[in-house]
C-alpha positions as CSV (number, residue, x, y, z in Angstrom):
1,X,0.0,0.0,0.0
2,X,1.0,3.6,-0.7
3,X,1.1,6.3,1.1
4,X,-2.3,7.2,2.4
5,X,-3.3,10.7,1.4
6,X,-4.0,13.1,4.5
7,X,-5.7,16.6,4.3
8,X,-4.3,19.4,7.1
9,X,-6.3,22.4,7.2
10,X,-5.0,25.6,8.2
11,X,-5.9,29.4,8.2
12,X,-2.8,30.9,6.5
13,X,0.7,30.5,6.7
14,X,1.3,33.4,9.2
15,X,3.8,33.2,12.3
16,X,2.4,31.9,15.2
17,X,2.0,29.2,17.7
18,X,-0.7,27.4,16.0
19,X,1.2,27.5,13.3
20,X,4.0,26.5,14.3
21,X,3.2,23.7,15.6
22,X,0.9,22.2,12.4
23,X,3.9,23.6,9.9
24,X,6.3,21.4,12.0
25,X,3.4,18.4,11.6
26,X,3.7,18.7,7.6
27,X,7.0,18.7,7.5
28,X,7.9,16.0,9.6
29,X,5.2,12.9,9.0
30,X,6.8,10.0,7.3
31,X,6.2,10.8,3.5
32,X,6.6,7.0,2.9
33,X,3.4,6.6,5.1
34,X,1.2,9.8,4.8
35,X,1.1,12.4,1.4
36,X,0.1,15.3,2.9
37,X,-2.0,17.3,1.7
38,X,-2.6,21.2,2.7
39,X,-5.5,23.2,2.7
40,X,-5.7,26.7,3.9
41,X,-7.9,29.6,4.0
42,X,-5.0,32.1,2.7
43,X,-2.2,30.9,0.5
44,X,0.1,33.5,2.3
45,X,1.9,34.2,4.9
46,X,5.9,34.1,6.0
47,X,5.9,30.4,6.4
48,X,4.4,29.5,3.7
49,X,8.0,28.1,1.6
50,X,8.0,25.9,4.8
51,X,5.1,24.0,3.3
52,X,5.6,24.2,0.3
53,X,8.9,22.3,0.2
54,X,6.9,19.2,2.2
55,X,3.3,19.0,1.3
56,X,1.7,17.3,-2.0
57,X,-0.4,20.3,-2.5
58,X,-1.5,23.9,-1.4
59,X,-4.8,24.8,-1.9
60,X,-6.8,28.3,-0.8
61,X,-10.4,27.8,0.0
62,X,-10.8,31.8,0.4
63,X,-13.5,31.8,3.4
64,X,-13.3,35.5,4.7
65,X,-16.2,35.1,6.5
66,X,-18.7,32.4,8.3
67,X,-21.7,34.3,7.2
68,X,-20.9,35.0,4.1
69,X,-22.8,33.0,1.3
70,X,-19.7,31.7,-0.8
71,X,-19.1,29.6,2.5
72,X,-21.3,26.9,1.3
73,X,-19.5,27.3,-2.6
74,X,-16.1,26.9,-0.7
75,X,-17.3,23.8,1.7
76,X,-18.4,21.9,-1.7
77,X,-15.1,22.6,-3.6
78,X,-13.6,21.6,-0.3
79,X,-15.4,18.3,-0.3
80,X,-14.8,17.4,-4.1
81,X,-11.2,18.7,-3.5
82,X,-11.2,15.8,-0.9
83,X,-12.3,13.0,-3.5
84,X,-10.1,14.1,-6.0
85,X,-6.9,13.6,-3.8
86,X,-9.0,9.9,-2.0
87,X,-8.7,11.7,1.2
88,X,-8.7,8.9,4.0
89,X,-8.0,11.8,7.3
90,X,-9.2,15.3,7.3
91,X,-7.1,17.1,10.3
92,X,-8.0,20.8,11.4
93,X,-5.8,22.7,13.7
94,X,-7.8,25.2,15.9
95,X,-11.6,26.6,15.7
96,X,-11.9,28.5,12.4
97,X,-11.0,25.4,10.7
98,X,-13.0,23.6,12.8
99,X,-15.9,25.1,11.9
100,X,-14.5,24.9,7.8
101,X,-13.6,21.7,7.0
102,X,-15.5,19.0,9.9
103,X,-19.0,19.6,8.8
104,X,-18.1,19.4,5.2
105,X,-15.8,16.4,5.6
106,X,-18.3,14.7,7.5
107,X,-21.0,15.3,4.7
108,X,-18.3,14.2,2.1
109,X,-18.2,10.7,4.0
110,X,-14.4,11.5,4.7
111,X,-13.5,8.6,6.7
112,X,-11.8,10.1,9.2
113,X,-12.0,13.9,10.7
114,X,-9.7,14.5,13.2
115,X,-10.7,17.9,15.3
116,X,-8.6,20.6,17.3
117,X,-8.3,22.4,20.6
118,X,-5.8,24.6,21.7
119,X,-7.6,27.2,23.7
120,X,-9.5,27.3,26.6
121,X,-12.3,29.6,24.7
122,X,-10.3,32.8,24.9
123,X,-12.4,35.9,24.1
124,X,-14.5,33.4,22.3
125,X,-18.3,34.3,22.2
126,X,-21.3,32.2,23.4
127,X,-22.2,31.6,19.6
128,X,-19.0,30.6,18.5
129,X,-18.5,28.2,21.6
130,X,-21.6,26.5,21.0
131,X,-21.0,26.6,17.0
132,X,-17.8,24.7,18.0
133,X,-19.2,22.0,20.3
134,X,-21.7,21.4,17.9
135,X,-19.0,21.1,14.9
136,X,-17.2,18.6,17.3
137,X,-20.1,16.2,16.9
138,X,-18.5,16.0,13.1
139,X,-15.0,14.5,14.3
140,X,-14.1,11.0,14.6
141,X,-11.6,12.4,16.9
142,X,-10.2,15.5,18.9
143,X,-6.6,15.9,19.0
144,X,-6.4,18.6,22.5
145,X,-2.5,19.8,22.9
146,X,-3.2,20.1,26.9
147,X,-4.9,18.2,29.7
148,X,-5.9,21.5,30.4
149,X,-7.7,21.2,26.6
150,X,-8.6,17.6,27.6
151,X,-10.6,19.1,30.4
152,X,-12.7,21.9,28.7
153,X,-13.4,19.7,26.0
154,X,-15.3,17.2,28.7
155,X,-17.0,19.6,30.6
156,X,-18.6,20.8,26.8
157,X,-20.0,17.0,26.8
158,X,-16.8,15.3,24.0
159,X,-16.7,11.5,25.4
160,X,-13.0,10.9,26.7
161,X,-12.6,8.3,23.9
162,X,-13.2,10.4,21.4
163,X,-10.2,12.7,23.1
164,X,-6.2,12.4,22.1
165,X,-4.1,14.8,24.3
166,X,-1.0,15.4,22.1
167,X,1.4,17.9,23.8
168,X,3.2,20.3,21.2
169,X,6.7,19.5,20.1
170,X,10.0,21.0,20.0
171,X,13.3,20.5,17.6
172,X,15.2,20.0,21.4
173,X,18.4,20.4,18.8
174,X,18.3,24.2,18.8
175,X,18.3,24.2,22.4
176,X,21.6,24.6,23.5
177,X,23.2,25.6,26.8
178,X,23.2,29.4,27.8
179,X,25.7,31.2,29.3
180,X,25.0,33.9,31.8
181,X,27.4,36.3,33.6
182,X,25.7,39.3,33.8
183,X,22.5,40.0,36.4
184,X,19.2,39.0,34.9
185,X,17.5,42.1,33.9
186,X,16.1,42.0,30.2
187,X,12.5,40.7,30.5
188,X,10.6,39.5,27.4
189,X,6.9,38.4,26.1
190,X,6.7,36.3,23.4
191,X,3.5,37.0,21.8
192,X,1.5,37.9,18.8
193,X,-0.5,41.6,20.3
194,X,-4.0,40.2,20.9
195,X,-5.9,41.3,23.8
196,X,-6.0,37.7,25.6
197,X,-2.3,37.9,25.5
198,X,-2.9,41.0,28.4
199,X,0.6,42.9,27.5
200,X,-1.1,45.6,29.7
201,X,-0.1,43.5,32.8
202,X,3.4,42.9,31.7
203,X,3.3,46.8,31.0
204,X,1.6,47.9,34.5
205,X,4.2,46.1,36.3
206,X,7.1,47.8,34.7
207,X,7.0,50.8,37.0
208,X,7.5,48.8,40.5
209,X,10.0,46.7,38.6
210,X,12.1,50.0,37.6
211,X,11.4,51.9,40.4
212,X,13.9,48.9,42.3
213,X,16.0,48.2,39.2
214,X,16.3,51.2,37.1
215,X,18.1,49.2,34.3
216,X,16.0,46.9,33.3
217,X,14.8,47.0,30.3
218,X,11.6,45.1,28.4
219,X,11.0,43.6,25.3
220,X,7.4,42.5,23.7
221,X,8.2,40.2,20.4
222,X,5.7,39.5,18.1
223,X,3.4,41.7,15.8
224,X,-0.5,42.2,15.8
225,X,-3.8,44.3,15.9
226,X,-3.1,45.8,19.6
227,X,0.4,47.4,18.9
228,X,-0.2,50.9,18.7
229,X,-3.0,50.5,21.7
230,X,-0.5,48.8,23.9
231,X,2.5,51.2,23.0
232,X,0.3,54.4,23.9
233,X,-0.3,52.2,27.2
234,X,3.8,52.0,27.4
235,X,3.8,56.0,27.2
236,X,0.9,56.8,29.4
237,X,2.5,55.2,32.4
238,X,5.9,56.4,31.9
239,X,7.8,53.0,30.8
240,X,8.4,53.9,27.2
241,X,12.0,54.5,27.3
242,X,12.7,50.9,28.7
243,X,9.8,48.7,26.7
244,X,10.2,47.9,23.2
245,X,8.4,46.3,21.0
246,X,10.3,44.5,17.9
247,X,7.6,42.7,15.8
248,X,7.5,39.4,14.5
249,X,11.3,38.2,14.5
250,X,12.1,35.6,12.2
251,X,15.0,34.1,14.5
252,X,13.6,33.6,18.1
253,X,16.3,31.5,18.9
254,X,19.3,34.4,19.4
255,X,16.3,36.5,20.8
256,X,16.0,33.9,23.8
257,X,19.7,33.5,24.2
258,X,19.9,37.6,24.7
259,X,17.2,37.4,27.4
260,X,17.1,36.9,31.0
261,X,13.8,35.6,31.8
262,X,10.4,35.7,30.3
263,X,7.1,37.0,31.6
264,X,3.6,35.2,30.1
265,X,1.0,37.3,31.2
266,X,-1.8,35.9,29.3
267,X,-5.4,35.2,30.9
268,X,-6.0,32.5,28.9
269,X,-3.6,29.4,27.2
270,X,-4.0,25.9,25.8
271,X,-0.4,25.1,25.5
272,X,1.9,28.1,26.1
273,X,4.9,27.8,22.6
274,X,6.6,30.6,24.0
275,X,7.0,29.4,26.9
276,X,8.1,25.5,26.4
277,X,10.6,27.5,24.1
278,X,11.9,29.7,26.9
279,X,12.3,26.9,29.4
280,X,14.3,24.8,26.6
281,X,16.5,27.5,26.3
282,X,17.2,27.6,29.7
283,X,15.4,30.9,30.1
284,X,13.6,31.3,33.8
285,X,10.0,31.9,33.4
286,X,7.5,34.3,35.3
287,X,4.1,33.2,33.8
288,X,0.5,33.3,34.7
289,X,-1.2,30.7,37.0
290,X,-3.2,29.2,34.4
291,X,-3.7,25.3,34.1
292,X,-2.0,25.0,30.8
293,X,1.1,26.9,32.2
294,X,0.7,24.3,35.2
295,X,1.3,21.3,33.3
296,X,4.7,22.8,32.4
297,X,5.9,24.8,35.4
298,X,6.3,24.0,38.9
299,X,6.2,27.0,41.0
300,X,9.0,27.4,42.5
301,X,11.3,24.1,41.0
302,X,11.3,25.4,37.4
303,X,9.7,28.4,37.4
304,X,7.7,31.5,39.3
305,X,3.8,31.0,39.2
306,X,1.5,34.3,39.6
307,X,-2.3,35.5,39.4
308,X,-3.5,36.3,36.0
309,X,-4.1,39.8,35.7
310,X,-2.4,41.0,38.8
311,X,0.5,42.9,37.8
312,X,1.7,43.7,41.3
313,X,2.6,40.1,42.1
314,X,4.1,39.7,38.9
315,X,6.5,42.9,39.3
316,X,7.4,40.9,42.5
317,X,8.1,38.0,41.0
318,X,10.3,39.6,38.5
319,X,11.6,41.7,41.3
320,X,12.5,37.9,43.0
321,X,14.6,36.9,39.6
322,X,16.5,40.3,39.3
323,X,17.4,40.3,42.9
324,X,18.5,36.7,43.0
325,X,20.6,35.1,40.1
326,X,21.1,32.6,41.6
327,X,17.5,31.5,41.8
328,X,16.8,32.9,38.3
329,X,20.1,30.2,37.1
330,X,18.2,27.4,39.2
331,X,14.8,27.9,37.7
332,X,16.3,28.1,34.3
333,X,18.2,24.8,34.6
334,X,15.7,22.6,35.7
335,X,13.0,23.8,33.7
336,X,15.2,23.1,31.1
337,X,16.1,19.9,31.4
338,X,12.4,18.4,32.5
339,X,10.8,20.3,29.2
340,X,13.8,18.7,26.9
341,X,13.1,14.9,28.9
342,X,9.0,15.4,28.0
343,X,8.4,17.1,24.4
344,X,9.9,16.8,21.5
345,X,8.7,17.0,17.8
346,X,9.6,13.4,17.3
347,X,7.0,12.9,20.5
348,X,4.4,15.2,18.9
349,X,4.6,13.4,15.4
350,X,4.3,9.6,16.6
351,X,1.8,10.3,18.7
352,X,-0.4,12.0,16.0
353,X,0.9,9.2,13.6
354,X,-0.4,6.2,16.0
355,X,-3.9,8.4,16.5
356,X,-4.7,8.4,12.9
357,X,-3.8,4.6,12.6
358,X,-5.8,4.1,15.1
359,X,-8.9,5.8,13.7
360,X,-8.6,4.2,10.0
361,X,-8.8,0.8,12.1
362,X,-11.5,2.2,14.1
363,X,-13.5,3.0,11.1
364,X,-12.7,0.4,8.4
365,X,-11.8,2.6,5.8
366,X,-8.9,1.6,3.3
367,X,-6.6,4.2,3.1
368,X,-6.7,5.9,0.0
369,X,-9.5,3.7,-1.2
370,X,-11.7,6.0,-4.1
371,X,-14.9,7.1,-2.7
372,X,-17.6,4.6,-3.4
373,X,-20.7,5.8,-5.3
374,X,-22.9,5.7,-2.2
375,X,-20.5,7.5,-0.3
376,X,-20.3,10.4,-1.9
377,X,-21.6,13.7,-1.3
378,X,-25.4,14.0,-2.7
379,X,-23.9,16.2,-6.0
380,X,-22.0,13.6,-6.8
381,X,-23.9,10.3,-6.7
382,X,-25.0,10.5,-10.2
383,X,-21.6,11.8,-11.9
């Protein structure tokens, strides 16, 4: 048997954890077992060459909007896109696609439709939460990237069978040893500027943090809709001169090795990239208390835990770090060596590897087999 053709659906090709992640997924499954096929809402984006040099095919199914009327056009090319390729697994990778591509690949008799979660609803309304549980109803499966995931998804009523918890990976390669022989005062964030990524709190604790160590300095990497917002909130409370924000940079790898510690001030994570990178680096991490962030950090052993939102306690903790290399060296050496023991890429892509085995066995299907007469989409019973 041949390689058994796989659709992965993303949005675009633009940087970000998400991304990341699912670009690293293409890329890396056994192309003597799986020809992988992408589909995407955007042909575009930075990382889009990543792609390209691993996947069968790129194909745009435009959808700008879930209430527009070309979103039924695009779900029925989607669907005969599907045949024509023998599709055997439809994978989506987080809740626009979701929404896309389960509905029509269940309707298209795709034999297996493997669904995503890798939030814990942030800023999600009660319409699109309850559009989502109902699209999950669609998959054969869930792949959640968090227990924390694992959870929500139960309490929304998704049978723990029908659940696969696969942690995101890293390349543990680029990780190498840091060296450190100056006092730990450069602070980053790591995150694209969206309003559940709460910058503000990283922003309102920069005062109390200065006001004790007048040279440290802050750094917010990664681009998005909040920047000018966030940098007249830099200005108005007099922190401008010592926060800067870079944009997306392409190598995060040399940005990491010129930090000393990194602050996650989120109020909302599935599965933290940013900071799984960080603590692989070596890098200690301030991040909020948040049950994803739990399942990586251990207060105290490989890392500082504090209350979302409350940017007093995380001045203090920061505060803790600046005050104390010692501590911050600590923290950074064991959290990296338990993230480099538990994830890895090569992790991440077995596991997603033995899931969709085991849903072709589960549902009978011959991989690659051409779609039978009857088990086409109505359109296409009579062509």
């Amino acid at each position: 048997m041949g390689a058994i053709p796989i659709a992965i659906v993303l949005r675009a090709f633009e940087p970000g954890g998400t991304e990341y992640q699912m670009i690293e997924l293409v890329r890396r499954l056994d192309p003597d077992r799986w020809r992988v096929h992408v589909a995407c809402f955007r042909a575009r984006g930075a990382w889009r060459d990543r792609v390209a040099d691993r996947a069968a095919s790129i194909t745009e199914f435009p959808v700008r909007s879930f209430l527009r009327p070309d979103l039924l056009r695009h779900g029925r090319a989607f669907i005969d896109w599907c045949h024509q390729r023998r599709i055997s697994i439809v994978q989506t990778t987080e809740m626009p696609t979701n929404l896309f591509a389960l509905p029509a690949a269940a309707f298209g008799r795709i034999p297996v439709r493997i669904g995503a979660r890798r939030e814990i609803n942030a800023n999600r309304t009660a319409v699109q939460i309850a559009l989502q549980r109902i699209t999950y109803a669609c998959a054969t499966a869930i792949a959640a990237n968090s227990r924390a995931a694992f959870d929500r998804l139960r309490r929304e009523g998704v049978p723990a069978r029908r659940i696969a918890v696969i942690p995101n990976g890293l390349d543990v390669e680029r990780f190498g040893v840091r060296s450190v022989a100056h006092p730990p005062r450069t602070v980053a964030i790591v995150a694209n500027l969206r309003p559940e990524k709460q910058h503000e709190v990283l922003i309102n604790a920069a005062p109390a943090v200065l006001a004790r160590f007048p040279d440290a300095r802050f750094q917010a990497i990664g681009d998005g809709p909040e920047r000018a917002r966030l940098e007249k909130v830099a200005t108005a409370v007099g922190v401008s001169h010592a926060f800067t924000f870079l944009g997306y940079q392409r190598d995060i790898d040399d940005r990491l090795e010129a930090i000393d510690m990194l602050a996650l001030s989120s109020n909302s994570e599935g599965f933290p990239n940013a900071v799984l990178e960080a603590l692989a680096a070596g890098v200690p991490v301030v991040a909020s208390d948040l049950p994803a962030v739990r399942e990586l950090i251990v207060h105290g052993e490989s890392g500082l835990l504090v209350p979302p939102g409350n940017s007093t306690e995380l001045a203090r903790a920061l505060c803790r770090l600046m005050a104390d290399p010692v501590l911050a060296r600590r923290l950074g050496d064991r959290g990296r060596a338990d993230t480099l023991a538990r994830f890895s890429f090569t992790h991440m892509v077995a596991a997603f590897e033995a899931l969709y085995m085991t849903e072709l066995a589960r549902y009978g299907q011959r991989a690659g087999a051409t779609v039978a007469a009857t088990d086409r989409a109505p359109w296409q019973r009579n062509a």
